[in-house]
C-alpha positions, 0 to 999 in steps of 0.5 A: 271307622277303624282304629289303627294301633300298634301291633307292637305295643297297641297303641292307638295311633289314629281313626280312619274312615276305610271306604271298601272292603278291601285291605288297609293298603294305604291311608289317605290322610284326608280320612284321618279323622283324629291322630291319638299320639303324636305324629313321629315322622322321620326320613318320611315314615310314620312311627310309633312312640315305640319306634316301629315303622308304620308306612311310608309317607308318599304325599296324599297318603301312607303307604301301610307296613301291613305287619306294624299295625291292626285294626278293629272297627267297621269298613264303609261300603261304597 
């Protein structure tokens, strides 16, 4: 599980379940295990309460800005 934030201001913004080794391209939104915040949507992007755009909502998933956010946590192996 990853913990995703904030790069910004560290705020924790939600739990993913990553599958792979790979980078956090995208995240579908069905592994989204908690949200930590509310969801700010606006003109289909994802932001933090600070107002930095995280990724770009594209239906089943988010396409993720990879410099608005990081994360710490273990990835899952196929």
């Amino acid at each position: 599980m990853l913990v995703i934030r904030c790069a910004a201001c560290k705020n924790k913004l939600w739990k993913y379940d990553k599958i792979g080794q790979g980078e956090v391209l995208r995240c579908h939104k069905d592994r989204i295990i908690q949200f930590y915040s509310e969801k700010i949507i606006e003109n289909d992007k994802f932001k933090c309460s600070c107002g930095k755009t995280i990724g770009i909502d594209k239906g089943t998933y988010i396409k993720m800005d990879l410099k608005a956010f990081v994360y710490t946590g273990t990835k899952r192996n196929k």
